[in-house]
N, C-alpha and C positions, 0 to 999 in steps of 0.2 A: 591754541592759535590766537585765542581771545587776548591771552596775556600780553602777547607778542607786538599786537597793534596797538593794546593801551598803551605799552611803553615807546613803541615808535611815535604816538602821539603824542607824548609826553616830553621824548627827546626834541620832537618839535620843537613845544611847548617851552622849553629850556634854551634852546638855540635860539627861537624867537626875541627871548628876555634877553638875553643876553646881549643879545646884538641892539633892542632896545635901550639897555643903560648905556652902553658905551656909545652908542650916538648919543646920549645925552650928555653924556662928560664931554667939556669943553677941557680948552691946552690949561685953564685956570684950577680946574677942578682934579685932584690928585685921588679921588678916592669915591666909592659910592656914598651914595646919603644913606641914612638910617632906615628910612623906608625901606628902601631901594635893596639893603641887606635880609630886613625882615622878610620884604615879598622872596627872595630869593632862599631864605633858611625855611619859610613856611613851604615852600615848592617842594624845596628838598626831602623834608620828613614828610610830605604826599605821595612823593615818590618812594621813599622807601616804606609806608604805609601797604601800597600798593604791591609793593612788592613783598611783604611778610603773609599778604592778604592772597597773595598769585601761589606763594611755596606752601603756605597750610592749606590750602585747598587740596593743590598736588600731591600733597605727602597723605591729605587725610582718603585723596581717592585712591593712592596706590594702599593704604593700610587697608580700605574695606576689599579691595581686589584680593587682599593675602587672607580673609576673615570669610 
């Protein structure tokens, strides 16, 4: 249930970003800045971090359950 809330806080945490860049693009601006991509590619492999880090957990308590 733990895992569950990390990534509802996470999706958050993504929807928040998200809706922060694009208020930041003006009608001038065609694309994110550089930053702006990094912050968003570094999020991304936290999340998926997170999430390799939630499925080894699970797999290694259902393996000690079978042992």
């Amino acid at each position: 249930m733990n895992t569950f809330a990390a990534l509802v806080i996470l999706n958050g945490y993504v929807a928040t970003l998200r809706r922060e860049v694009r208020a930041r693009l003006s009608d001038n601006d065609v694309g994110a800045s550089t930053l702006e991509l990094v912050i968003i590619v570094l999020g991304l492999i936290a999340v998926a971090t997170m999430l390799v880090v939630a499925i080894t957990m699970a797999v290694q308590r259902r393996v000690d359950q079978i042992t």
